[in-house]
C-alpha positions as a Markdown table, in Angstrom:
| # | Residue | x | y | z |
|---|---|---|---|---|
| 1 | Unk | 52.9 | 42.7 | 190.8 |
| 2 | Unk | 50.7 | 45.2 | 189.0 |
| 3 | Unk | 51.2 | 46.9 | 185.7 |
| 4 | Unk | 49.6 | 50.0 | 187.6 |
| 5 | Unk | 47.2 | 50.3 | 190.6 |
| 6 | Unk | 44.6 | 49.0 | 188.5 |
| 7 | Unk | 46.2 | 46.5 | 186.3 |
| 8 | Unk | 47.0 | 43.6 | 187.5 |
| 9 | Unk | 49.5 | 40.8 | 185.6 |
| 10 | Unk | 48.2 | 38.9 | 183.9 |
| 11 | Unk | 45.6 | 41.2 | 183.0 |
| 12 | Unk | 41.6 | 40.0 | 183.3 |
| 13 | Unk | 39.1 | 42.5 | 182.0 |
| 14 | Unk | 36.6 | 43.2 | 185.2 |
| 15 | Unk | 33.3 | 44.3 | 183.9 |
| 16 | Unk | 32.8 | 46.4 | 186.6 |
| 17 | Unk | 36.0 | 48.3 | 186.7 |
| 18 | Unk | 36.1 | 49.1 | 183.8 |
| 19 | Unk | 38.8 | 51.7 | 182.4 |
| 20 | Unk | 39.3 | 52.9 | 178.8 |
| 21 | Unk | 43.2 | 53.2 | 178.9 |
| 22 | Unk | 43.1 | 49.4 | 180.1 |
| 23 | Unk | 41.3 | 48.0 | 177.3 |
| 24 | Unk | 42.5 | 49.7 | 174.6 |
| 25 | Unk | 45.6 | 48.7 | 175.6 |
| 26 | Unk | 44.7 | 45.6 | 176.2 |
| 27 | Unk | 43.1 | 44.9 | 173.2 |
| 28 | Unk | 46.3 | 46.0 | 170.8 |
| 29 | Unk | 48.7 | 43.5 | 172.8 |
| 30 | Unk | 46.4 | 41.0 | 172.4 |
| 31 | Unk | 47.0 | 41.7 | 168.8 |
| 32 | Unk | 50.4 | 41.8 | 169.3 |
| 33 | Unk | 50.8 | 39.1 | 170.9 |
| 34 | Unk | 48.9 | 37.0 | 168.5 |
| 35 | Unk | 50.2 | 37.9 | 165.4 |
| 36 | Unk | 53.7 | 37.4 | 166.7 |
| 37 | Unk | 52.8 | 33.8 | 167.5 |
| 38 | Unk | 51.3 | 32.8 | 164.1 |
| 39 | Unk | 54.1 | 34.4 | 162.2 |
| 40 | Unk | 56.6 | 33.0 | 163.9 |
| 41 | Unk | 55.1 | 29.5 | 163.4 |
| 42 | Unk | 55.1 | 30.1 | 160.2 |
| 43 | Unk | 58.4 | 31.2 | 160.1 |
| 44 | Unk | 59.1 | 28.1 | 161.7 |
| 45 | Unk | 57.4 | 25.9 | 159.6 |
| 46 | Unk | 58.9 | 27.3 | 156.6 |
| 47 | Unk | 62.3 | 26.9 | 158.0 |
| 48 | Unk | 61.9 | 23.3 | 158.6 |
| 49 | Unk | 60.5 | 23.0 | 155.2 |
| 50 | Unk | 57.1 | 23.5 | 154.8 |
| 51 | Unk | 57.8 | 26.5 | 152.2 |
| 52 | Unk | 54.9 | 27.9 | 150.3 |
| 53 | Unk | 55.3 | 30.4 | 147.5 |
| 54 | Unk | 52.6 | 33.3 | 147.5 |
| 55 | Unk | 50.7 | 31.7 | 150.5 |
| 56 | Unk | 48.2 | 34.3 | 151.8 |
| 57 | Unk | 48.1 | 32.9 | 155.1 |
| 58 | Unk | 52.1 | 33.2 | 155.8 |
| 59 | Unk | 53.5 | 36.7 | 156.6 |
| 60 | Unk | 51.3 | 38.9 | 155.8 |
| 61 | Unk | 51.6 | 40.7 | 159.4 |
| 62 | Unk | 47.6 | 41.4 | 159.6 |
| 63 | Unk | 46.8 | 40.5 | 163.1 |
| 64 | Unk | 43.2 | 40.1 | 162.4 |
| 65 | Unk | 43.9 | 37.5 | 159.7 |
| 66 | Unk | 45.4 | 35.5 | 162.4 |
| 67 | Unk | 42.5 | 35.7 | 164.8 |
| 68 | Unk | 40.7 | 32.6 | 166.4 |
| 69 | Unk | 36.9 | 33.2 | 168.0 |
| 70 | Unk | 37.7 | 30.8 | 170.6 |
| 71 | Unk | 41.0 | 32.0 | 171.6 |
| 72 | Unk | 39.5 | 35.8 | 171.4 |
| 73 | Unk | 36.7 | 34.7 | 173.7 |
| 74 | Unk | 39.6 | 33.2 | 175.9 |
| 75 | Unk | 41.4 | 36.0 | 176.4 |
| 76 | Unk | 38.5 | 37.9 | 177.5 |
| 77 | Unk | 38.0 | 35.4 | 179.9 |
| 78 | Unk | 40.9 | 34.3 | 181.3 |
| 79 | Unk | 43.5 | 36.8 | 179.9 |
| 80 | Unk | 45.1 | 34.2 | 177.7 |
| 81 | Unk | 44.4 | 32.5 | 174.2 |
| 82 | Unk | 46.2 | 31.6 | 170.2 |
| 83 | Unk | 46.0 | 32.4 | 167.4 |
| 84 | Unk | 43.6 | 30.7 | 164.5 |
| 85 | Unk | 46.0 | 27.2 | 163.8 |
| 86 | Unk | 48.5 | 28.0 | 161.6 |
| 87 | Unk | 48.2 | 25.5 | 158.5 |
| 88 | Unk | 51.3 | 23.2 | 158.3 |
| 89 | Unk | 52.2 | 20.3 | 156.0 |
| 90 | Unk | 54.0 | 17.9 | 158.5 |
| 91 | Unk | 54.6 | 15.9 | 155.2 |
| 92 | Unk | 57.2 | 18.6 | 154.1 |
| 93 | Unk | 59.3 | 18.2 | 157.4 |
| 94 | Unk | 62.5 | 15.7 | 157.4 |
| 95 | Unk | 61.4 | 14.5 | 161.2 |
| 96 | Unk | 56.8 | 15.3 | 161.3 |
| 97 | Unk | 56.2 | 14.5 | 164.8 |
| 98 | Unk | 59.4 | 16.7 | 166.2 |
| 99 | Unk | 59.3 | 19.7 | 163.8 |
| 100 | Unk | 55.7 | 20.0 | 164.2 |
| 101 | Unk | 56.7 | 20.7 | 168.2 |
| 102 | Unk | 59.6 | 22.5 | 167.8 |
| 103 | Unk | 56.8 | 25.2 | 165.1 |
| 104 | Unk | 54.2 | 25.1 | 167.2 |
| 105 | Unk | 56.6 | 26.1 | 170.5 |
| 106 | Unk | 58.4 | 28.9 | 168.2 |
| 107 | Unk | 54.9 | 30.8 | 169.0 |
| 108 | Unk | 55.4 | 31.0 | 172.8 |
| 109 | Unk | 58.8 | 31.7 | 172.3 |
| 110 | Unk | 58.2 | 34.3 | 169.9 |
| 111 | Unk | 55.7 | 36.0 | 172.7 |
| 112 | Unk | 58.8 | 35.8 | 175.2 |
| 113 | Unk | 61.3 | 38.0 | 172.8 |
| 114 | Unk | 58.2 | 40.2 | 172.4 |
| 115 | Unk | 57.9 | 40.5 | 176.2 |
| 116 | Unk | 61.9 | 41.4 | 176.3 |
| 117 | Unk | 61.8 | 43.9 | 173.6 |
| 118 | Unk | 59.0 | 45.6 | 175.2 |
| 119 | Unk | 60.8 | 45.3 | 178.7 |
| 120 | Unk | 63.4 | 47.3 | 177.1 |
| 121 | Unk | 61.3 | 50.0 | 175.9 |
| 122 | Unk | 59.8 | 50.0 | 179.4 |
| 123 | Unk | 63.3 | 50.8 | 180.9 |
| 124 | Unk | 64.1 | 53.4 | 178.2 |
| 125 | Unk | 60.8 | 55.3 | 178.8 |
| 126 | Unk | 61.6 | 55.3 | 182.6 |
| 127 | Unk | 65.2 | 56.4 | 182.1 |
| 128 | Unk | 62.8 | 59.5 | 180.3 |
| 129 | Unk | 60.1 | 59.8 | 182.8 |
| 130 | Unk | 57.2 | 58.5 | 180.6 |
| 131 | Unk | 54.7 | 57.0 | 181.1 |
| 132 | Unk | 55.3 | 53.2 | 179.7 |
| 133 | Unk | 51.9 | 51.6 | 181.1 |
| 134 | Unk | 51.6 | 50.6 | 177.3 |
| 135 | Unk | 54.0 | 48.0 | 176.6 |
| 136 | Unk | 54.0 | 47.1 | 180.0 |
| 137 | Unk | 51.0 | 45.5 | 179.4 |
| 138 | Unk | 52.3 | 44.4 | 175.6 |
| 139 | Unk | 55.2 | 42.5 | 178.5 |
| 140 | Unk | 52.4 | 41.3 | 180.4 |
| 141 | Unk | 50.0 | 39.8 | 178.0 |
| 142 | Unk | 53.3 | 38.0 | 175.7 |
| 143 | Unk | 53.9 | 36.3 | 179.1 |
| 144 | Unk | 50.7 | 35.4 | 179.4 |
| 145 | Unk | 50.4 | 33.8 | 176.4 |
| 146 | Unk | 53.3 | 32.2 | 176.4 |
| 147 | Unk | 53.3 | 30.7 | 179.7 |
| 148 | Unk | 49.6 | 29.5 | 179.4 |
| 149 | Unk | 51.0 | 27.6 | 176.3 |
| 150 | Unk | 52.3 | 25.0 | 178.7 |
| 151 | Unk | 48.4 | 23.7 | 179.6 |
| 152 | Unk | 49.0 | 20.4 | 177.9 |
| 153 | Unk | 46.0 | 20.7 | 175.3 |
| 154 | Unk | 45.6 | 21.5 | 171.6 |
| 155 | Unk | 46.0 | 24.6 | 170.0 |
| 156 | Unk | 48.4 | 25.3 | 172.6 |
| 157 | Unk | 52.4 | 24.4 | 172.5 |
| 158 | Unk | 52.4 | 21.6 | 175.0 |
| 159 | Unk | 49.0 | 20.7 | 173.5 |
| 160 | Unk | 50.7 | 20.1 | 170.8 |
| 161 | Unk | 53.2 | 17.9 | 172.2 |
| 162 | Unk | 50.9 | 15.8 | 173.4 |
| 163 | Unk | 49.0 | 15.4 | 170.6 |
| 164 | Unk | 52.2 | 14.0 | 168.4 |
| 165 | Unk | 52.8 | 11.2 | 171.7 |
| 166 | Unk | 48.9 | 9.8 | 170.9 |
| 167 | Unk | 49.6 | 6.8 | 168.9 |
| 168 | Unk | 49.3 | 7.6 | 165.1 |
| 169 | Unk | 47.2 | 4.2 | 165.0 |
| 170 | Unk | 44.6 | 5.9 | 167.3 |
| 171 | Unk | 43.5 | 8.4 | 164.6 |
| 172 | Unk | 39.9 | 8.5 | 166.4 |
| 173 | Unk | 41.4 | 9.5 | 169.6 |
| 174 | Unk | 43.7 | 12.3 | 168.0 |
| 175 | Unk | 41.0 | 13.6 | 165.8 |
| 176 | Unk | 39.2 | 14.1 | 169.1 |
| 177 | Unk | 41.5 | 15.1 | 171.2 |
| 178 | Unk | 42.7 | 17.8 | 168.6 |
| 179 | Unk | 38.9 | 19.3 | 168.1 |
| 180 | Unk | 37.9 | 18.7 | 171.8 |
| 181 | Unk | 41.5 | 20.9 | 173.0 |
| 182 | Unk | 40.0 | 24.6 | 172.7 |
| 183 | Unk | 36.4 | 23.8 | 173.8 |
| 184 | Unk | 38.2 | 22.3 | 176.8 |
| 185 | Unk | 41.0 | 25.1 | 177.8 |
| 186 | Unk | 37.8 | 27.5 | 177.2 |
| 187 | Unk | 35.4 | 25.4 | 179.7 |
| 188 | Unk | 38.2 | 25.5 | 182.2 |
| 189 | Unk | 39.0 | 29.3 | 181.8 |
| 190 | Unk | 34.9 | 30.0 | 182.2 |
| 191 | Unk | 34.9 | 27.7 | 185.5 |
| 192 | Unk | 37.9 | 29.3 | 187.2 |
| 193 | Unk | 36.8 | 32.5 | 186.6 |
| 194 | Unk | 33.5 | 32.0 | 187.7 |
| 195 | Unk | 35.1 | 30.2 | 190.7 |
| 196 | Unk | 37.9 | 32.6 | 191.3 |
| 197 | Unk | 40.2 | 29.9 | 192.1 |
| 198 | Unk | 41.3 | 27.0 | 189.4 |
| 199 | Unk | 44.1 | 25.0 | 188.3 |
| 200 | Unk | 45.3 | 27.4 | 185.6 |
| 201 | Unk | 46.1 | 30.2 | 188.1 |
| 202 | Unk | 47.0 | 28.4 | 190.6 |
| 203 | Unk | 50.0 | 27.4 | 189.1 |
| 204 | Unk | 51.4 | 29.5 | 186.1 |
| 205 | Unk | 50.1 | 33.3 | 187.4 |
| 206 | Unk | 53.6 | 32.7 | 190.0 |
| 207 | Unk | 55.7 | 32.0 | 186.7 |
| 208 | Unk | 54.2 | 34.7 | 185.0 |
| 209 | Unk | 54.8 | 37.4 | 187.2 |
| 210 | Unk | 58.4 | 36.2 | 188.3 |
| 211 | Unk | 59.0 | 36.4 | 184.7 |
| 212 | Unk | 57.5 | 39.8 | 184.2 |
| 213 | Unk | 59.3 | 40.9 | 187.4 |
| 214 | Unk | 62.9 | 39.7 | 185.6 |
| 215 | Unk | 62.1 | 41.1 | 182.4 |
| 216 | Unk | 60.1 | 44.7 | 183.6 |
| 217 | Unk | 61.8 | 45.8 | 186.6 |
């Protein structure tokens, strides 16, 4: 399923096709997409407890505040990445290990009512005739990024999961499995786009365009 003859879902920037509309477009639903992740764990966080008055780096709603160099680089690679890790006190929380899941997992979902809304402004442009090539990408890229949350390493959602199973007596093996996590998704995206075939694709491009199909058609 394409967004157009030339963009394909989810989106991967080809150096040598290389269009102007595409990019641009590109670029502001990555910002979208990752501001609407970070806020919403934040909203999250804050919901479950971990309140801060004045905090500059809570819902301010300045996408490039909220930008992470690896997960930038990722989604020029690989058409997926987060958000710079949203600072949470799992102290604050009633039950740590299972609100700091359920916050981190309010940023995928966040990029699926994202996709929805901009599935219905899709449908409303067509009813119009316009041209809605736009936010079908802003639907294309909040899939993305949420679906590719499911890789089970940090900073993503499932990452996340896993991180709270490690033992909290291992503290050696968490710490590295929590700074290894975006090297690793980053090293993977690099080799399957190099090899034009990997795991990542494989796998969770099908579930991304069903779910683009469902929500953009």
């Amino acid at each position: 399923m394409l967004l157009d003859s030339a963009w394909p879902v989810p989106f991967i920037i080809n150096p040598q096709n290389l269009a102007v509309d595409a990019i641009t477009a590109f670029a502001v639903s990555v910002l979208l997409a990752v501001m609407i992740n970070a806020e919403a764990q934040a909203f999250a966080a804050t919901f479950f407890g971990d309140s801060r008055i004045g905090a500059k780096d809570r819902f301010h709603f300045n996408a490039f505040l909220h930008l992470d160099i690896l997960g930038c680089i990722c989604y020029l690679v690989g058409g997926f990445g987060w958000p710079r890790t949203m600072p949470i006190d799992a102290g604050k929380f009633k039950h740590p290990g299972l609100y700091m899941v359920l916050t981190r997992f309010a940023g995928p979902l966040a990029n699926l009512v994202m996709a929805g809304i901009g599935g219905s402004l899709v449908m409303i442009m067509k009813t119009f005739d316009w041209d809605p090539r736009v936010f079908l990408m802003v639907v294309g890229v909040n899939i993305t990024t949420a679906v590719y949350s499911l890789i089970p390493l940090p900073p993503l959602a499932v990452g996340s999961l896993v991180y709270e199973l490690i033992p909290r007596t291992q503290t050696s093996l968490r710490w590295i499995f929590l700074q290894a996590g975006p090297f690793a998704i980053l090293a993977l995206a690099l080799l399957e786009r190099i090899k034009g075939q990997g795991i990542f694709g494989y796998y969770l491009d099908p579930i991304i365009r069903a779910i683009f199909i469902f929500v953009a058609s």
